[in-house]
N, C-alpha and C positions, 0 to 999 in steps of 0.2 A: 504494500500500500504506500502511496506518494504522501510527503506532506502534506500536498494540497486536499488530497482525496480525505486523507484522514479533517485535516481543519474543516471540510466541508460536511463533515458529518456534526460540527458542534455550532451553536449560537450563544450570542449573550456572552455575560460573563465567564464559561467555560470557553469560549475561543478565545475570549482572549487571554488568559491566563496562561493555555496552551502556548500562543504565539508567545508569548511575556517566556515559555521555560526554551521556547526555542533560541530565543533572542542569549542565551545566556551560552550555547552550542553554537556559535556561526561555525567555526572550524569544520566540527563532524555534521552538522546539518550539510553543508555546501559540498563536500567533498562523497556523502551518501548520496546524496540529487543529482548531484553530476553523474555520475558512475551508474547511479538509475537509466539515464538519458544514453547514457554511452552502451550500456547492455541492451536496452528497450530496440537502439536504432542502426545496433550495428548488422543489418541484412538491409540497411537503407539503400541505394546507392552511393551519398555521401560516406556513410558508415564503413561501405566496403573498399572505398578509395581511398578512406583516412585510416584504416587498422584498428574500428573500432573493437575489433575480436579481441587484439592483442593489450588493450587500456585497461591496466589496473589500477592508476592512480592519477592525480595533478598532474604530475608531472609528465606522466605519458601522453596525456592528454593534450597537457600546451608542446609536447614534442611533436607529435606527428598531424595535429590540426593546427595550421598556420593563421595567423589571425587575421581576417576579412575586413571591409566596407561591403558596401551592396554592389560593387562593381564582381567582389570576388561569389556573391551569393543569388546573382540576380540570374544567370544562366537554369541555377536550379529552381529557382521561382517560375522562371518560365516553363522549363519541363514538368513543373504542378499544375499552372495555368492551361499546358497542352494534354492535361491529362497524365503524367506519368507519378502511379499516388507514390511510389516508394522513391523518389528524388532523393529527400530530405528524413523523413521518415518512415519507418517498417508499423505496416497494419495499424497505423493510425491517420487517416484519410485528411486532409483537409474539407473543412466542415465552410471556410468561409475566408474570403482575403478582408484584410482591413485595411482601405485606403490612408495614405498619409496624406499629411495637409500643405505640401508642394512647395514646402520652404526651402526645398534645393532645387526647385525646378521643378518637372515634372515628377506626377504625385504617384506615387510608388505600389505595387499590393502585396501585401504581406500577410504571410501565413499565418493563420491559426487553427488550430482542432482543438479535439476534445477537453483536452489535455492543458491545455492553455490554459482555455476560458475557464477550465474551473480552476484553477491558478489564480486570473484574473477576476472572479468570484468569488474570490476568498480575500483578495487584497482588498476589495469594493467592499466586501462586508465588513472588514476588519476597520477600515476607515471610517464608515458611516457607524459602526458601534461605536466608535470613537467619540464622534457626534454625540449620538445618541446618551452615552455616559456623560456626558460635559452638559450637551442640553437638552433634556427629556424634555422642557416644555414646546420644542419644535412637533412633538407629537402631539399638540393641541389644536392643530391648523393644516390647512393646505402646505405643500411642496413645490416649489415651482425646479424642473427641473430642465434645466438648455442643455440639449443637444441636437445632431443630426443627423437625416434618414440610417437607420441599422441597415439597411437594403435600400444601396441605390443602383441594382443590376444583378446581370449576372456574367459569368465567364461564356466560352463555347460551350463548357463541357458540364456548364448547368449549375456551375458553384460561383453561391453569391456572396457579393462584395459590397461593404457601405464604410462608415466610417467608424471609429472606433468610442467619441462617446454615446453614439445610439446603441452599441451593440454593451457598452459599460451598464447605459441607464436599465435595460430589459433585464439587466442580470442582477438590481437590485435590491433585496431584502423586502419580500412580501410586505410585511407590515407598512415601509415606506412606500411603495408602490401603488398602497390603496390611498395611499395621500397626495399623490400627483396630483396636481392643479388641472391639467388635461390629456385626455384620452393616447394612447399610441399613436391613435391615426392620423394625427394631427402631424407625426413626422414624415410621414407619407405624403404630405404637398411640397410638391417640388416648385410652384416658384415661392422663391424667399419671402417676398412680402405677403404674400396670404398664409402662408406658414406662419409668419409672426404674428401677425395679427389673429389666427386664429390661436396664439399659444394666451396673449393676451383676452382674448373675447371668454375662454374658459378661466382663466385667472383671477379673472376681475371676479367670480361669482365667488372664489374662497377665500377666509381669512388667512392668507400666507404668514406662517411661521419661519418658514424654511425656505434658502433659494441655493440651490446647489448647479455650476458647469465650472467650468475652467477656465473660460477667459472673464476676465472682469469687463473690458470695453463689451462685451456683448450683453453684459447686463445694462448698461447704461445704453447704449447705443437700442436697448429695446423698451427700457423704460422710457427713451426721449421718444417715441413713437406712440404712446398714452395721449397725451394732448390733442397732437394730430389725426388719431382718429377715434377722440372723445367719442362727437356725436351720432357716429354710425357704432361703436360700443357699446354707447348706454341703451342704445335704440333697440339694438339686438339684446341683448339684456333682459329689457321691457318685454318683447315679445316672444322671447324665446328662440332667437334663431342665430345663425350665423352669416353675415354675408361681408366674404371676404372682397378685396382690391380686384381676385382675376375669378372668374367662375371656376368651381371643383369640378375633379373629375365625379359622375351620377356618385358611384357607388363609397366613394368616399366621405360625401356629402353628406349621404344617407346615415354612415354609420356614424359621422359627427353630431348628426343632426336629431339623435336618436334617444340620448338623454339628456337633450335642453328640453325646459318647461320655461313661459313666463315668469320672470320674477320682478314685476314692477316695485316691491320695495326696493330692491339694492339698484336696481337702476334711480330710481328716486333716491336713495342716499349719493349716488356717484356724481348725481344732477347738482345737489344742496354742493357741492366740495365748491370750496374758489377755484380749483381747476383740478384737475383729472391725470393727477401726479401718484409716480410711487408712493411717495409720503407720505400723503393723503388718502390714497386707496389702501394700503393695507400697514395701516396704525403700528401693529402687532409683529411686522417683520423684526424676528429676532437677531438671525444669522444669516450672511453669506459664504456659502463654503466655495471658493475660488482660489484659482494662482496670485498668491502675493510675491512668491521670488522669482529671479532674475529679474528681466527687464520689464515685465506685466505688473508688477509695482505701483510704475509712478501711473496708473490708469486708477488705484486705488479712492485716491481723494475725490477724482472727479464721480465715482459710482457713490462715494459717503454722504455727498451732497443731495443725491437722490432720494436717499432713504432716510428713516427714520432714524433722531438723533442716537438715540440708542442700540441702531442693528449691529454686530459686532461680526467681525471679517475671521472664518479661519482659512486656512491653506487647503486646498484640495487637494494637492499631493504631487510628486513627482510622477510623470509616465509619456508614454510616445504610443506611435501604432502599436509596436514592437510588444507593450504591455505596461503595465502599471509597476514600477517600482519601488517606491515609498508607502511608508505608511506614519502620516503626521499623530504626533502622540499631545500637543496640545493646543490651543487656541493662543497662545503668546509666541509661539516659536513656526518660522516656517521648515524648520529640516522633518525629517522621515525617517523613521528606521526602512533598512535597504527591506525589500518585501523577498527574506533568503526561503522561505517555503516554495518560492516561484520558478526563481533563476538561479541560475550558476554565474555569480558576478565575479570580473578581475577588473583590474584598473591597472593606468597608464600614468606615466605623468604629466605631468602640463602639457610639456613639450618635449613627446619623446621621437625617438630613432624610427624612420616611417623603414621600417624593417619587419616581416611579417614574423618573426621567431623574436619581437625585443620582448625583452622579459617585464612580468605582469609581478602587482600583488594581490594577493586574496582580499578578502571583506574585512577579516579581525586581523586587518599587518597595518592597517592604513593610519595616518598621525591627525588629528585635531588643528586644523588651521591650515591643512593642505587642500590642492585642489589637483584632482584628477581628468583623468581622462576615460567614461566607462564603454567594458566591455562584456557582453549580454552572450549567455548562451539556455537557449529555453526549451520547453517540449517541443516545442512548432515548427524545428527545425535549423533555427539560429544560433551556427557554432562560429563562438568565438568573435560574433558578431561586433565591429567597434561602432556603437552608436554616434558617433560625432558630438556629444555633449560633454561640458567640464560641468564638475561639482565639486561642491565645497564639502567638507566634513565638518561638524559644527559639534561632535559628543560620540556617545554612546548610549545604545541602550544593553544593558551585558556589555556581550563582548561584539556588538552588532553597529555598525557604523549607524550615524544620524547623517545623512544629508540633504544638502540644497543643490537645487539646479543653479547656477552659474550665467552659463552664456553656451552657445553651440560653438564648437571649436571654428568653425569658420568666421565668427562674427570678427574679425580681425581686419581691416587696412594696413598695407603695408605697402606703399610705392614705393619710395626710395628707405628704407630699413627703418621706418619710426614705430611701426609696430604698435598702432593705437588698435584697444579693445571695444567691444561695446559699453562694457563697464564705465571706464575710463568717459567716454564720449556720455551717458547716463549721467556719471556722476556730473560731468561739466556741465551739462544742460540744468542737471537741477539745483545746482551754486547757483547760474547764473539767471534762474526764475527766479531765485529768494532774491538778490540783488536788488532785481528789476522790475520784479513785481508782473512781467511779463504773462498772460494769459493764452497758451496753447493749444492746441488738440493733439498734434504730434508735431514731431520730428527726425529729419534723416542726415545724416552726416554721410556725405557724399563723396569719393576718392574718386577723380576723371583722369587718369591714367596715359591718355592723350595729351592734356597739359601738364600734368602735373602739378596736380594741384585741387583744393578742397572746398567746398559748396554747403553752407547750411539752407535747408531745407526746413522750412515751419507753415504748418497750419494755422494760424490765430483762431484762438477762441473766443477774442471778443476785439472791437475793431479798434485801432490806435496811433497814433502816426508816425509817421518812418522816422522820427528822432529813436523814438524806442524801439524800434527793432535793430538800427543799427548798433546802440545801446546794449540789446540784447546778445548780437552777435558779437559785437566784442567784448562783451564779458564772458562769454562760450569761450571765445579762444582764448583768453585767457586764464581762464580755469583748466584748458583744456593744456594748455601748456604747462601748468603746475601740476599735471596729473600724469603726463608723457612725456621723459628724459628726451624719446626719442623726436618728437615734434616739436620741442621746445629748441631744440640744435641746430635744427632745420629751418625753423622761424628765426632763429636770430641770427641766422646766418645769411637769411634771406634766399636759400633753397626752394621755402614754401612760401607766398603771399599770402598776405591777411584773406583770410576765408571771404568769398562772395555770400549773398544771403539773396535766398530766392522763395517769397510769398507764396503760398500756395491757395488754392479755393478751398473755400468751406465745403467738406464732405468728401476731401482727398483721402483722410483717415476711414471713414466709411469703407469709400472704394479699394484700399488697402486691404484692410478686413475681411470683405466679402469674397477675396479670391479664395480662398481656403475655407471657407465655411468656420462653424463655430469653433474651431481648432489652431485658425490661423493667428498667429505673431507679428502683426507688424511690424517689420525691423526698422531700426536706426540707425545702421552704419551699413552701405555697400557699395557699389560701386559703377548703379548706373540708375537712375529717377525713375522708379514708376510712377505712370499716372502722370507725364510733362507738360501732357494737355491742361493740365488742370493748374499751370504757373499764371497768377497771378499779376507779378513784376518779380524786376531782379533789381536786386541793388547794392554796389560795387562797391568797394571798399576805400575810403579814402585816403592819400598818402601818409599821411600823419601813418594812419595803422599799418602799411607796409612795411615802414621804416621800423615800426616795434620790434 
């Protein structure tokens, strides 16, 4: 019996106690998982190209499986995609691909089976007990929960693929499930704004206690869509119906439409509000469970303004397609115990040897204020997998690493060797709001490669005149050069010019967002403008600040 199989048979307080004795084993937890995975799938094809017959330990294992990206595992995803079930794994079928959210390009499908999900069903539950222990009173009210379609398709060969927090949400814990603000089918409308709006038209009828997704801008970016369509809400309300922006497809409709009744009181109380705000519509919102680290953060202030003064933020947790990693143990801290019932995790360092045999640490070898590099090996067929994500280490739980996401190892500029991060670029943006008092929606820190040379990028949140955003910008770069040895060398050297600043339109942040669905990350640092159409003015830098 797996970890996982076994936590799966417990609820409540005995799960997690369990989890709590495993936490205190990472060593033989991680090294029995592994060695499970290695026996289960050595008649795979992978299995029988890497010697999984002859693996008896760690170390045979990082000996004769070389360590991948998706460039080294995507050959085999393909030959599951074309039907070939034992690629990756032996007599365990792929049951479903879970689309990534296309923050490397083109959006990727990756495996899961049985075997997984119940992995991932057991991190899901261990998390929301988590909740659940911290705030039973969330069980007094509705749920709102964001995500997207669990089934947007299928393959040729008849296996479907959607994305990874719909297929999260169906797999969580009965009790809260009955408390969903609305129906399944609701994620079954494919275009966006009638999806939202119908996520809203059923929300509005319960008292939300509870709002659980991952990205924080997509709570706010759907609470600012309340207002605007107040009077076709309360309307439907009143009479019971639903009538979205684009017509449903019949049979969809039907099943939406299936347990609304009139309820002219609450549309009458929505009516009495000064106006038709989270705030205002549900009093009682306690918590938000979303991303507060890395770079999803500074989106935090603007959702708090939303809501009621007292709703209180915790972390949703660490995870990718790939699977759910973390598991957040309180509402004051964003790290996670790593989720070792699931995976077989090593780590890299910062910036290690791009060598496929550099040597790894385990979970219980890693230091407190280091930051890694991780690498994922799961039931689903993901050996030795390097996720392209750094994390921070922030504790322990036992002998069981606490971490934070970081930034993805790519998030880095580097023209001529300054080597600034996201981080870095994060932190200077938000010096240089407290400064200025400057009022944003986003921004992107831009490397043009062709000149050589760098570009702020800002959406305003509210309108101001070009004193203050040149203002703004040069206190970015300034900050930005007390926080990068390596740009600060180059700027005073006159290498680099004083960054240009280029305006963007209201709703570029939006358009950012929406590529990837409820999962996508707006970045701030790359290397070429999406969305250019939507430039506003540009405004160039004057001599004085060259010469800085």
């Amino acid at each position: 019996m797996t970890f996982s199989t076994e936590l799966a048979a417990l609820e409540g307080p005995a799960l997690w106690r369990r989890f709590a004795a495993l936490c205190d084993r990472t060593k033989a937890v991680q090294e029995r998982l592994l060695l499970e995975l290695v026996s289960q799938n050595a008649d795979s094809r992978f299995g029988r190209e890497h010697g999984f017959a002859r693996i008896a330990s760690i170390a045979d294992f990082r000996r004769q499986v070389p360590l991948r990206d998706w460039t080294g595992i995507e050959p085999y995803v393909t030959a599951l995609v074309e039907g070939e079930a034992d690629a990756l794994t032996h007599a365990q079928p792929v049951s479903r691909f879970v689309m990534t959210s296309g923050t490397t390009g083109t959006p990727k499908l990756i495996p899961a089976n049985a075997a997984s999900q119940t992995a991932n069903g057991v991190t899901m539950a261990l998390r929301l007990l988590g909740v659940l222990q911290d705030h039973p009173e969330v069980l007094q009210g509705g749920i709102l929960a964001l995500a997207n379609a669990p089934v947007a398709g299928q393959t040729a060969q008849g296996v479907p693929y959607g994305s990874a927090s719909g297929m999260t949400m169906t797999r969580a814990p009965a009790e809260l499930q009955r408390r969903f603000a609305y129906p399944p089918a609701v994620l079954e409308i494919e275009d966006q704004a009638s999806r939202v709006y119908a996520m809203l038209r059923f929300a509005l009828e319960h008292d939300l206690r509870l709002a659980v997704g991952n990205n924080p801008l997509n709570f706010t970016q759907l609470f600012d869509l309340l207002p605007v369509h107040a009077d076709a809400l309360i309307a439907d309300i009143a009479s019971g119906s639903i009538s979205p922006p684009t017509p449903l497809p019949e049979e969809v409709r039907q099943r939406l439409q299936a347990p609304l009744r009139p309820n002219p009181e609450r549309a009458e109380r929505l009516r009495q509000l000064e106006g038709l705000t989270a705030r205002a519509a549900w009093p009682n919102l306690r918590l938000i469970v979303c991303w507060k680290t890395g770079l999803m953060g500074r989106f935090l202030a603007d959702l708090a303004e939303r809501c009621p003064p007292d709703t209180q933020f915790r972390e949703y947790g660490y995870g990718a397609s790939e699977g759910l990693l973390t598991i957040p143990v309180s509402d004051t801290s964003s790290a996670g115990a790593l989720a070792i019932h699931a995976m077989f995790f090593e780590f890299l360092p910062e910036e290690p040897p791009q060598t496929p045999d550099a040597p790894t640490l385990l979970a219980h070898e890693l230091e407190v204020g280091q930051c890694y590099q991780l690498v994922l090996t799961n039931a689903a067929g993901l050996y030795r997998y390097c996720l392209g994500d750094l994390v921070e280490v922030t504790g322990f739980q036992g002998s069981t690493p606490l971490v934070t996401f970081q930034r993805k190892v790519g998030d880095v500029l580097n023209l001529l060797g300054e080597k600034i991060d996201a981080r870095q670029v994060a932190m200077a943006m938000q010096a240089a709001q407290g400064d200025t008092g400057a009022a944003i929606r986003h921004f992107q820190w831009i490397a043009d490669e062709a000149s050589l040379s760098y570009e702020l990028c800002v959406e305003p949140a509210a309108s101001s005149d070009e004193a203050l955003w040149r203002q703004l910008r040069d206190t970015f770069d300034r900050e930005l050069r007390s926080l990068s040895h390596g740009y600060r060398l180059r700027r005073d050297n006159g290498t680099f010019k004083a960054p240009q600043l280029r305006l963007m339109r209201a709703g570029w942040l939006e358009a950012l967002s929406q590529r990837g669905g409820y999962q996508a990350k707006p970045k701030i640092v790359g290397h070429q403008l999406a969305e250019p159409e939507l430039t506003v003015a540009r405004i160039a830098p004057d001599q004085r600040s060259n010469s800085n």
